[in-house]
MARBA-3410 file (N, C-alpha, C, O; in Angstrom, 1 decimal):
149
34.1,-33.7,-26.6,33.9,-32.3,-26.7,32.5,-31.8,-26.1,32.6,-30.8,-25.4 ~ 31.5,-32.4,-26.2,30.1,-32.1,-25.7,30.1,-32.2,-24.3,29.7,-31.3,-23.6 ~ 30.8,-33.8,-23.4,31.5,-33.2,-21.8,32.0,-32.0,-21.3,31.9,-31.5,-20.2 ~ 32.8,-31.5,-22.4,33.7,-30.0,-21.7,32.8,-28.9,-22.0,33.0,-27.8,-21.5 ~ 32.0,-29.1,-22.9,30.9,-27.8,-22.7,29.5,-28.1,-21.8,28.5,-27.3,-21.6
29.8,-29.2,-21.3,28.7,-29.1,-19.9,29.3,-29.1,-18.7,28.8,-28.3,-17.9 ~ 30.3,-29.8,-18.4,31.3,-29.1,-17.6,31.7,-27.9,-17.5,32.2,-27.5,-16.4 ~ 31.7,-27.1,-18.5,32.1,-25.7,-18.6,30.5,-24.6,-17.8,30.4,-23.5,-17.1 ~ 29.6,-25.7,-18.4,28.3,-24.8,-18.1,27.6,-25.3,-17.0,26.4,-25.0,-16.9 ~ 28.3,-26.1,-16.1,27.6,-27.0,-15.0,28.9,-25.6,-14.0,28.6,-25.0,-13.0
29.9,-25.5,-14.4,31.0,-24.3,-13.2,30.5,-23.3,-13.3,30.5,-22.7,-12.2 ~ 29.9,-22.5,-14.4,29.2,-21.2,-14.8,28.0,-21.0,-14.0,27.7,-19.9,-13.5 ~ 27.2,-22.6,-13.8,26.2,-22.4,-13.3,26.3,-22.3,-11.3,25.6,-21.7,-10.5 ~ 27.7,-23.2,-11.0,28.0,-23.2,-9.6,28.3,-22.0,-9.5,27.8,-21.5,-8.4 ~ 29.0,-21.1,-10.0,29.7,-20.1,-9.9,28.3,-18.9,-9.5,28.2,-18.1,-8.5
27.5,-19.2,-10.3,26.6,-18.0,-10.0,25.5,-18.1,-8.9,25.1,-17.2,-8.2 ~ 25.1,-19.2,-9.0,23.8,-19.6,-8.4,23.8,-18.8,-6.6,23.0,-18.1,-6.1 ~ 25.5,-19.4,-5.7,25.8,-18.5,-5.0,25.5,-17.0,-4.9,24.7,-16.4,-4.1 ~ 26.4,-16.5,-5.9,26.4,-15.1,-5.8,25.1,-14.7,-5.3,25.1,-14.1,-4.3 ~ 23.6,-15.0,-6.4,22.7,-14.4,-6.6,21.8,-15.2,-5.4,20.6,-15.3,-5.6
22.3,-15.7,-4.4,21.3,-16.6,-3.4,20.9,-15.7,-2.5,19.7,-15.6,-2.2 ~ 22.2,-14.8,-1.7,21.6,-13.8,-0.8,22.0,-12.6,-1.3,23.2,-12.5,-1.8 ~ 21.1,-11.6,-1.3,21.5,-10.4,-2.0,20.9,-9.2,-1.1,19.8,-9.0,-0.6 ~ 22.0,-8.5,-1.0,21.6,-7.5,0.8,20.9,-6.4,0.3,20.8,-5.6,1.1 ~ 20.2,-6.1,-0.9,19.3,-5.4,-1.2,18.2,-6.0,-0.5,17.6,-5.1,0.1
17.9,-7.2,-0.4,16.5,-8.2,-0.5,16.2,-7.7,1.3,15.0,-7.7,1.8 ~ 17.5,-7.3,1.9,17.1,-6.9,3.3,16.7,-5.9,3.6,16.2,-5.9,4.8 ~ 16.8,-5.0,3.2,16.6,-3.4,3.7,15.5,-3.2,2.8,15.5,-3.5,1.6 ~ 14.2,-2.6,3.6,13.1,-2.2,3.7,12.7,-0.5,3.7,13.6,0.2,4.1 ~ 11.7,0.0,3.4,11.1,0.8,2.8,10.1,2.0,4.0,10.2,2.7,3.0
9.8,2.3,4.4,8.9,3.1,5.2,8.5,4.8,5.2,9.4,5.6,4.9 ~ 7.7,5.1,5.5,7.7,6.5,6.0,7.4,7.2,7.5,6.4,7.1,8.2 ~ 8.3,7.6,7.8,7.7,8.5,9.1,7.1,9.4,9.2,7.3,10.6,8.9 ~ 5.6,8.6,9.7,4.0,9.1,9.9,4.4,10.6,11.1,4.2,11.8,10.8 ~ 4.9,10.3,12.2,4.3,11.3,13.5,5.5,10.6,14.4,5.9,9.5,14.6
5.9,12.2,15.0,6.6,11.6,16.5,6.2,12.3,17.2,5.6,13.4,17.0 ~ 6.4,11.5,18.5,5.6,12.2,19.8,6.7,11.7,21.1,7.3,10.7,21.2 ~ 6.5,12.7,21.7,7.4,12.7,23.1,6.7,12.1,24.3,5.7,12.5,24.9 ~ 7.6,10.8,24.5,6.7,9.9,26.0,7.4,9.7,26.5,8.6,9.5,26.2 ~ 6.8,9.6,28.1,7.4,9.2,29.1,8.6,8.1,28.8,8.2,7.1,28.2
9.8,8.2,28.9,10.7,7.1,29.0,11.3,6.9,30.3,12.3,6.2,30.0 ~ 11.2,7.0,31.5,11.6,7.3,32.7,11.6,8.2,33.4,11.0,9.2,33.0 ~ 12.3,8.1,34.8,12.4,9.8,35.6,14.2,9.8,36.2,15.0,8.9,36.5 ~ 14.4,11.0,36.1,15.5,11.3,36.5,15.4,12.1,38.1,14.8,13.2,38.4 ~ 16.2,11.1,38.9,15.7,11.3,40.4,17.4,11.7,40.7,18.4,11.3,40.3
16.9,12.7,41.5,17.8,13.4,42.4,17.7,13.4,43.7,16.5,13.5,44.1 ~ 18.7,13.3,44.9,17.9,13.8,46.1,19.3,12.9,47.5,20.5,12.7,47.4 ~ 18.3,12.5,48.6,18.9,11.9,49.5,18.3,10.3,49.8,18.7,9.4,50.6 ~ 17.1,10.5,48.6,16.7,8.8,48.7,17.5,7.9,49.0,17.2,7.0,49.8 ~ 19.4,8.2,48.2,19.7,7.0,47.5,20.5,6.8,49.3,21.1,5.8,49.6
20.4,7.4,49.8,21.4,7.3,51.0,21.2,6.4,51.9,21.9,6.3,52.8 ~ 20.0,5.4,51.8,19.6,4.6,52.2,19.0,4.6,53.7,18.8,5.7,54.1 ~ 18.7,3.3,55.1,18.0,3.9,56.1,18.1,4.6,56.8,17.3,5.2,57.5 ~ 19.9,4.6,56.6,20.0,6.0,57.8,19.1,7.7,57.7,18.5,8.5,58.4 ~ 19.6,7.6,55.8,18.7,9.1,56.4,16.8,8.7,56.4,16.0,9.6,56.8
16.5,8.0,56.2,14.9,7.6,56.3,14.9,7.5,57.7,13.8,8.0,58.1 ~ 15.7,6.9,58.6,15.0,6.8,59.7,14.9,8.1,60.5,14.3,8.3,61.6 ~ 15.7,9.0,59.6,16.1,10.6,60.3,14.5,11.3,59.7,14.1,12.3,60.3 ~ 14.2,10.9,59.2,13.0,11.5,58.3,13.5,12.7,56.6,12.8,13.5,56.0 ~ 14.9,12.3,56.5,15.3,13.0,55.4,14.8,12.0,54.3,15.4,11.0,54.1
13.5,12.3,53.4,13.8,11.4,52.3,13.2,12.8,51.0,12.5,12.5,50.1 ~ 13.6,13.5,51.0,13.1,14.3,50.0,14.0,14.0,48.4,15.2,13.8,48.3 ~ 13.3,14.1,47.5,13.8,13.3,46.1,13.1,14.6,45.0,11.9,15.0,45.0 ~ 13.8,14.7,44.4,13.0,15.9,43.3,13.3,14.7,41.9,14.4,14.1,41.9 ~ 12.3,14.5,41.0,12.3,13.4,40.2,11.1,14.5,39.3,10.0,14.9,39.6
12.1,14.7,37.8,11.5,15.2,36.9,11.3,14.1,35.6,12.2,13.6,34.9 ~ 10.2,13.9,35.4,10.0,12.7,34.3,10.8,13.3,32.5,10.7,14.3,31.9 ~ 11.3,12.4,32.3,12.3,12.2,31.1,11.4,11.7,30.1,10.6,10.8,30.3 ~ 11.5,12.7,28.7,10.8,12.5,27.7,11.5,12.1,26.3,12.5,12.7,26.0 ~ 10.9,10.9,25.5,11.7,10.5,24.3,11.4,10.9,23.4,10.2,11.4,23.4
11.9,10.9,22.5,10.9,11.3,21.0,10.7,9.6,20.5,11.7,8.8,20.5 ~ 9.4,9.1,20.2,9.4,8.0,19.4,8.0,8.4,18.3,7.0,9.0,18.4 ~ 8.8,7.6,17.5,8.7,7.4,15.9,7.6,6.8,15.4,7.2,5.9,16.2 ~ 7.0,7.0,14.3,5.9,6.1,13.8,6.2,5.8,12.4,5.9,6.5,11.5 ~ 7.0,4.5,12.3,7.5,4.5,11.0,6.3,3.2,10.3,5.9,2.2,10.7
6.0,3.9,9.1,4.5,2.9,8.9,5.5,2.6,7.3,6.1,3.4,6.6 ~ 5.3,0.9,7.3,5.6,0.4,5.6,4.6,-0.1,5.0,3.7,0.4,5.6 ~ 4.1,-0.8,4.2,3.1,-1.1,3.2,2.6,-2.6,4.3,1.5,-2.9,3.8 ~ 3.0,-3.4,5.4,2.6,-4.2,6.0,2.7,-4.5,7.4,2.1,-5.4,8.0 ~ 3.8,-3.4,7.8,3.4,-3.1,9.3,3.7,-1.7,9.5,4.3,-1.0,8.6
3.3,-1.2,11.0,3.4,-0.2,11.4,4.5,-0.5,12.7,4.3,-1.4,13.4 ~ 5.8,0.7,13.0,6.6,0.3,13.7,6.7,1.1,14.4,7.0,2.0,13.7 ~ 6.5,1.7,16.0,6.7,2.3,16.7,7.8,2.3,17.6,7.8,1.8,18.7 ~ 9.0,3.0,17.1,10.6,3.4,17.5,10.7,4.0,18.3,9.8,4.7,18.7 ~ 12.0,4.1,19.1,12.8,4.9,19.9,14.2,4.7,19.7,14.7,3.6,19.4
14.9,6.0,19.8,16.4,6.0,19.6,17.3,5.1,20.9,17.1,5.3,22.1 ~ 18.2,4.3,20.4,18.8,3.6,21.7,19.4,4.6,22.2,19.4,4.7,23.4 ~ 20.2,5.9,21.5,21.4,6.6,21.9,20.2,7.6,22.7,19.7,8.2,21.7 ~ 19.8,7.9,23.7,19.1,9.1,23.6,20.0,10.6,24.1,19.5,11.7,24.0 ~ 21.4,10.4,24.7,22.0,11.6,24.8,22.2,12.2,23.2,22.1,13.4,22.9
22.4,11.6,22.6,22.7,12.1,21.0,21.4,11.7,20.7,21.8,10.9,19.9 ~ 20.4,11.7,20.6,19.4,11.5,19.6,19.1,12.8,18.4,18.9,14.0,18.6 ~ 19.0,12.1,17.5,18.5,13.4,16.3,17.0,13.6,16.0,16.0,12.8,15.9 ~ 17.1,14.4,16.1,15.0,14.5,15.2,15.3,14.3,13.6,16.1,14.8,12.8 ~ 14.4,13.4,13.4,14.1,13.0,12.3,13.4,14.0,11.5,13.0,15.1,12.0
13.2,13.7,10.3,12.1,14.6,9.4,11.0,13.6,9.1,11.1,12.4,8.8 ~ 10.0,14.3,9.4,8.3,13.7,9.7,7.9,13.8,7.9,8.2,14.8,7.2 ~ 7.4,12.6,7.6,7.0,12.8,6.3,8.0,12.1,5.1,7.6,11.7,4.0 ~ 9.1,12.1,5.6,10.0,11.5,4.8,10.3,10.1,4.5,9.9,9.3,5.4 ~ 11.0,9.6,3.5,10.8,8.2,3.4,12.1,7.6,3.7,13.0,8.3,3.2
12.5,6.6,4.4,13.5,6.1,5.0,14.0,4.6,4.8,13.0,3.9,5.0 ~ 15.3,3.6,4.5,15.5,2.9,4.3,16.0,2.1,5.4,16.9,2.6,6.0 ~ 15.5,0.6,6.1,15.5,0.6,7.4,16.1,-1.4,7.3,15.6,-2.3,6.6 ~ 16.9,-1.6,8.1,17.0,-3.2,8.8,17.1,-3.8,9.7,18.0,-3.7,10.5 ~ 16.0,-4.7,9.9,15.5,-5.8,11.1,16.7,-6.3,11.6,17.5,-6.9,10.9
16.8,-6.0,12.9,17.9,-7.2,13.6,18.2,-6.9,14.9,18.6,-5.9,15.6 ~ 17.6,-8.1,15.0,17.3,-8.8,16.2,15.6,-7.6,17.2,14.5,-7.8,16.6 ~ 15.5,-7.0,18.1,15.0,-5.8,18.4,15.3,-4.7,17.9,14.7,-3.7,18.3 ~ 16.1,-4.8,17.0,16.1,-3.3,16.8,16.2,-2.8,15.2,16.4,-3.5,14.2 ~ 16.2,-1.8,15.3,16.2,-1.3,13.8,16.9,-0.1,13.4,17.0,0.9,14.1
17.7,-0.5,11.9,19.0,0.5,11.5,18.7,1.6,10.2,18.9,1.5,9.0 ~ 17.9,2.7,11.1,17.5,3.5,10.1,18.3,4.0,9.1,19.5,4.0,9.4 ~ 17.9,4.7,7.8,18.9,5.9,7.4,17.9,6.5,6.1,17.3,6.0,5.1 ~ 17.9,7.9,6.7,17.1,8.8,5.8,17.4,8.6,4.2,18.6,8.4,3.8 ~ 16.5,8.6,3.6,17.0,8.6,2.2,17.5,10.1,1.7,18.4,10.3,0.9
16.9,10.7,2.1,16.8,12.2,1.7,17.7,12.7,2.8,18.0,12.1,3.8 ~ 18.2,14.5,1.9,18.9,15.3,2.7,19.8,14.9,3.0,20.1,13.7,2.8 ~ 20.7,16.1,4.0,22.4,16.1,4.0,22.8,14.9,5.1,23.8,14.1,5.0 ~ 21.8,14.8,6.3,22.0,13.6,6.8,21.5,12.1,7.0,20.5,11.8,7.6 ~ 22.5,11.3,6.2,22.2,9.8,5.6,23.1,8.4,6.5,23.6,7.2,6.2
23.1,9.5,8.0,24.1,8.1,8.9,22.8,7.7,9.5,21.8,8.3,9.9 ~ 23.5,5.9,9.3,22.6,5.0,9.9,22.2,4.8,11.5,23.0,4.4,12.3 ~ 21.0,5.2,11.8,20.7,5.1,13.2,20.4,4.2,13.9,19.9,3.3,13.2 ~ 20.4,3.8,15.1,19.8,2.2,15.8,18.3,2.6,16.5,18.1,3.7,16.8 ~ 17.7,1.9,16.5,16.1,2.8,17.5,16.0,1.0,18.1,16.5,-0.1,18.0
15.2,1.6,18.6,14.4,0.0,19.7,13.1,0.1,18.7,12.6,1.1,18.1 ~ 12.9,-1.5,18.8,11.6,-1.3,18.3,10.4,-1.3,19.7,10.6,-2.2,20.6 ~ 9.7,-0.7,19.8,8.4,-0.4,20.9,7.3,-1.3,20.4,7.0,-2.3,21.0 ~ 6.7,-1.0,19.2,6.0,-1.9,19.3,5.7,-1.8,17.8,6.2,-1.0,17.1 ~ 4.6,-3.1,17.3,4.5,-3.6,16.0,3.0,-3.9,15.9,2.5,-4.6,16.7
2.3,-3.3,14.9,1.2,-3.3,14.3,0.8,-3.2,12.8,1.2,-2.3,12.0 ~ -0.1,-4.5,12.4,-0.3,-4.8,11.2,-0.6,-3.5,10.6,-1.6,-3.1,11.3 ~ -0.3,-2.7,9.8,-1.0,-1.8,8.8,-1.8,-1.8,8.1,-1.3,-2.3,7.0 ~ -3.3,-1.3,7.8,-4.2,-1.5,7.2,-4.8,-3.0,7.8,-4.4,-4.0,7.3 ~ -5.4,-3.0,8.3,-5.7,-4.2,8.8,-7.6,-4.2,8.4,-8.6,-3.5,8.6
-7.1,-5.6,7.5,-9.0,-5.9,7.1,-10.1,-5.7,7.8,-10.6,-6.5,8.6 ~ -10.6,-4.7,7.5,-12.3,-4.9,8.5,-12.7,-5.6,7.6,-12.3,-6.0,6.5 ~ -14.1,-5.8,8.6,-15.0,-7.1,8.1,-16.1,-5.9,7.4,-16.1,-4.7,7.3 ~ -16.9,-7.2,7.0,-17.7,-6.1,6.2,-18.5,-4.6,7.1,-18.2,-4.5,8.2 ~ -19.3,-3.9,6.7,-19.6,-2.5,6.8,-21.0,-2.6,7.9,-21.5,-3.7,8.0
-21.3,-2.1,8.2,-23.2,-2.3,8.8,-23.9,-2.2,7.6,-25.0,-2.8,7.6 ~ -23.3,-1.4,6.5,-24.3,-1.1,5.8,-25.2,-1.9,5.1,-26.4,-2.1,4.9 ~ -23.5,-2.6,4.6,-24.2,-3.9,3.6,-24.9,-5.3,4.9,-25.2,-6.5,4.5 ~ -24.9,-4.8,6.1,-25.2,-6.0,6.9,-26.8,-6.0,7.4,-27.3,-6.9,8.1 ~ -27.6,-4.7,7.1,-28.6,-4.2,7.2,-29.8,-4.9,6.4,-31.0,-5.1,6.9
-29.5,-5.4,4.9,-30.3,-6.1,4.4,-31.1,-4.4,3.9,-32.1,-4.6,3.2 ~ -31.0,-3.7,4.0,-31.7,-2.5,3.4,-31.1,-2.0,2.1,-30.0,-1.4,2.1 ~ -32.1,-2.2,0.8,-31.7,-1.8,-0.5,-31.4,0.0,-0.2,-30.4,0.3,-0.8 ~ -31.7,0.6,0.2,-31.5,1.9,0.3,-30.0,2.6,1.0,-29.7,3.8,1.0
END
């Protein structure tokens, strides 16, 4: 009798230990969006460049090329700071500045979704670039001065 109640509690314990091993809460992350700002992302060229040397050797190369602006993102969490862009940019949405957003790592990129308000579809962004947040300074001048005052 004492075998089949550890048997019983040795399957209880296989049974669970899985379940609770990966838990997709444990992936999705926390942030706020600090500031967006509009940057250069390319240029959009028009013209007779693309016609290659025939018309250059005619002297036709005139090209009207208006530089193309993105919105990217400053999504800051408690240990890094993440600076985004939307992959989709014909559909890109503006985000709300200030708000707090629930977000997952994979691979380059990242799958936002506002927490707040009527729109909560998940977005894709590139990540641009990655910076520690709050990052330790060394001590101050002041205390390095040796002056009680």
């Amino acid at each position: 009798m004492k075998s089949r109640g550890t048997f019983v509690l040795l399957l209880v314990l296989i049974w669970t230990i899985p379940m609770s091993a990966h838990d997709k809460k444990k992936d999705v992350q926390r942030g706020i969006l600090e500031k967006m700002e509009a940057v250069p992302c390319g240029a959009k060229e028009t013209g007779l460049a693309g016609l290659g040397a025939l018309w250059g050797s005619v002297g036709v190369t005139h090209i009207n090329s208006n530089e193309k602006l993105c919105p990217q993102y400053l999504l800051r969490t408690d240990q890094m700071d993440y600076e985004i862009r939307p992959l989709n940019l014909k559909h890109a949405t503006i985000l709300p500045i200030g708000q707090e957003g629930e977000f997952k790592i994979r691979k380059n990129e990242i799958i936002l979704t506002m927490t707040q308000g009527s729109d909560q579809k998940p977005r894709s962004y590139e990540v641009v670039a990655m910076n520690p947040a709050n990052p330790d300074s060394g001590p101050t001048s002041s205390s390095l001065s040796g002056d009680p005052h």
